[in-house]
C-alpha positions as CSV (number, residue, x, y, z in Angstrom):
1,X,-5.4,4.3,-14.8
2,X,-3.1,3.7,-18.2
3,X,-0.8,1.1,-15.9
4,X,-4.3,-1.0,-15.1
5,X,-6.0,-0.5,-18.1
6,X,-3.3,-1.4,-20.9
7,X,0.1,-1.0,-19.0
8,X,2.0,-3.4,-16.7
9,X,-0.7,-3.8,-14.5
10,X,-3.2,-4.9,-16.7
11,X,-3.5,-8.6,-16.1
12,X,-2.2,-8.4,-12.6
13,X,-4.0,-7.7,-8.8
14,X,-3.4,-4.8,-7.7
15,X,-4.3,-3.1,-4.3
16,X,-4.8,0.2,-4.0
17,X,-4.8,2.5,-0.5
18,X,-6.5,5.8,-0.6
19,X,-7.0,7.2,2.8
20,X,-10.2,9.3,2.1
21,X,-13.5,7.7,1.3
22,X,-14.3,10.6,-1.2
23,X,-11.6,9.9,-3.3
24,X,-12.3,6.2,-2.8
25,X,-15.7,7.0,-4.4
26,X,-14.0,9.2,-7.0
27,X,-12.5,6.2,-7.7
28,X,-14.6,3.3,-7.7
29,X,-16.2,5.5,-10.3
30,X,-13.3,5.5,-12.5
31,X,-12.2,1.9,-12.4
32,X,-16.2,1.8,-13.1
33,X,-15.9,3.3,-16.2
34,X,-12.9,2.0,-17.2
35,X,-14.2,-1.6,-16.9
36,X,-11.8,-2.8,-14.3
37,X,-13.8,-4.7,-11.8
38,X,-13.2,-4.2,-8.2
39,X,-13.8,-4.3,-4.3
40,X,-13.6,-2.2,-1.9
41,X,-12.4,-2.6,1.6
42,X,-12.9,0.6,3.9
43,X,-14.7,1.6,7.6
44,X,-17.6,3.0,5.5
45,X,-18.9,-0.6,5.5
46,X,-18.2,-2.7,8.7
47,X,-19.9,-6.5,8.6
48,X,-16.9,-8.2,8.9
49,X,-18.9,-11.3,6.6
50,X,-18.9,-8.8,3.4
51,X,-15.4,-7.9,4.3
52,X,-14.4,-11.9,3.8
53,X,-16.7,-12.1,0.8
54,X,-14.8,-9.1,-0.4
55,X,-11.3,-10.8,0.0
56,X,-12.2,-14.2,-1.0
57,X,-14.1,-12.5,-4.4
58,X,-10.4,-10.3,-4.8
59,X,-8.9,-13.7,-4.4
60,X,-10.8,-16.3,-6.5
61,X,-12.3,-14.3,-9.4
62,X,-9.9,-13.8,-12.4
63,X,-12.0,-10.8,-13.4
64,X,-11.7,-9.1,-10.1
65,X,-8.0,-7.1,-10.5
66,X,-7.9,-4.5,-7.9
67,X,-8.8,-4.2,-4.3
68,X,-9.4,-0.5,-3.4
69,X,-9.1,0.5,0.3
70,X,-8.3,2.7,3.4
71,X,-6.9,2.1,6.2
72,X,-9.1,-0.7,7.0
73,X,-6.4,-2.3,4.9
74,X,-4.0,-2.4,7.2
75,X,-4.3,-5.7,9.4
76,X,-6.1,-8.8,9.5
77,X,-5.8,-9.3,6.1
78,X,-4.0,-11.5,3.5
79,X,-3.7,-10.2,0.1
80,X,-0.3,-11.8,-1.3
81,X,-2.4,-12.7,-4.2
82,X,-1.5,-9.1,-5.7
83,X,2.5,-7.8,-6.2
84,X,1.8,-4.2,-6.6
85,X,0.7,-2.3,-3.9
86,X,0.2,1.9,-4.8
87,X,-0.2,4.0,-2.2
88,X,-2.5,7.0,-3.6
89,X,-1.7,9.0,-0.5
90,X,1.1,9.0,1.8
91,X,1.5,7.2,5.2
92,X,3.1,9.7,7.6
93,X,4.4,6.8,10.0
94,X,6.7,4.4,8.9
95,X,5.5,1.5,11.1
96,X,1.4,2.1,9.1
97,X,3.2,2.0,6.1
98,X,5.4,-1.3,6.8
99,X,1.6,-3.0,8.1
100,X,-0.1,-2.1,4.9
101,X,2.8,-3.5,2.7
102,X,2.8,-6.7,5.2
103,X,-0.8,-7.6,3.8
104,X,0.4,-8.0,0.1
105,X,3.5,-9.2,1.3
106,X,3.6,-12.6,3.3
107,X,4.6,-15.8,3.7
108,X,2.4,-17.7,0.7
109,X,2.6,-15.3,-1.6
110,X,3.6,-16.8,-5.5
111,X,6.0,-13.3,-5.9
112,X,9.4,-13.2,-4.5
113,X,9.1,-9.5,-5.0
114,X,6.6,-7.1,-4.3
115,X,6.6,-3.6,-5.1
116,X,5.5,-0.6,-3.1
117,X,4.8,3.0,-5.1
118,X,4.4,5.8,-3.5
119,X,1.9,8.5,-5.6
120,X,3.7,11.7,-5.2
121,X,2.6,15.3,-6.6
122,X,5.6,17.5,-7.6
123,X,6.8,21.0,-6.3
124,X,4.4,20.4,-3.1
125,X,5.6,19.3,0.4
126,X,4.7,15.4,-0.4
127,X,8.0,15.4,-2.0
128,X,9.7,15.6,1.2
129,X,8.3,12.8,3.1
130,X,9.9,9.6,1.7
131,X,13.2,11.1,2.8
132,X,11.6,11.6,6.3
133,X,10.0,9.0,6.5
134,X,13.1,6.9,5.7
135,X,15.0,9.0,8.8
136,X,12.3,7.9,11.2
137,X,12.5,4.2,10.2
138,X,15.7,4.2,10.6
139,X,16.3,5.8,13.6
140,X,13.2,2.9,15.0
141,X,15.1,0.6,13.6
142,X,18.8,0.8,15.2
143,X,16.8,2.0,18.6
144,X,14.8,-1.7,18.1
145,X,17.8,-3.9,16.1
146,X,15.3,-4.1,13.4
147,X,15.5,-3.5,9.6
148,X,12.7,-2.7,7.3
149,X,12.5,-4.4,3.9
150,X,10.9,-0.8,2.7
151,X,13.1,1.4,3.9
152,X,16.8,2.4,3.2
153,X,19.0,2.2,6.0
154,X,21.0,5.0,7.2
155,X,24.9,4.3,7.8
156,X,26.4,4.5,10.8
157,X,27.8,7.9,10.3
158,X,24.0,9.0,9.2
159,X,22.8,8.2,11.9
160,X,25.4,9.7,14.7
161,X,24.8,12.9,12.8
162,X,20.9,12.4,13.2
163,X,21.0,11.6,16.9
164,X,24.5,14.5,17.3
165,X,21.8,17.0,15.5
């Protein structure tokens, strides 16, 4: 909340993915009361036509500085108009996690950079799942001759000890 209110993020769009709708609503409630305007995207709320308003508004008003969602944001949509995208909670498959970072960033968007963060609580299991995650993207990504633009890459030797293992 300090970043959007009076930090970094405070004249930028931001979108924000929270996978559960309560703590969407938990929230919407606190970007209420701070003042920050906002729209939500999320399955709680279906009609595709408030789902364009939603965008275009996210788009086109000045005043509008974050789009909160779940994992309705995750295709069909094109939100380069933001550069930060923070993930409240953690994507446990790498490919979900490369899709939501594909809306922000695309061909069109005005950054050259976008960045990903990853909210992460300390001393609890979250703290191992970048590091798995990154395992599993790249193992996907020398079985596919791919290579993600989020994830590192493991070197060769890495990854004969992953597949030796």
């Amino acid at each position: 909340m300090e970043q959007l209110t009076e930090g970094d993020f405070s004249d930028e769009k931001v979108v924000i993915f929270i996978n559960t709708i309560k703590l969407v609503e938990a929230f919407q409630q606190r970007l209420e009361t701070a003042g920050i305007n906002q729209v939500t995207i999320w399955g709680k709320e279906s009609n595709s036509n408030l789902r364009a308003e939603r965008v275009e508004k996210f788009w086109n008003d000045p005043d509008c500085r974050v789009l909160v969602g779940t994992s309705a944001l995750e295709s069909s949509l094109n939100l380069q108009v933001a550069r930060r995208l923070i993930m409240v909670d953690t994507l446990l498959n790498p490919a979900r996690v490369t899709q939501l970072a594909g809306r922000v960033q695309r061909d069109g968007s005005a950054y050259k950079t976008v960045y990903l963060y990853n909210l992460m609580c300390r001393d609890t299991q979250e703290e191992n799942y970048l590091s798995k995650l990154e395992t599993e993207n790249a193992l996907a990504d020398s079985v596919w001759g791919t290579q993600s633009d989020i994830f590192e890459a493991l070197s060769p030797l890495e990854l004969l000890q992953l597949i030796s293992s």
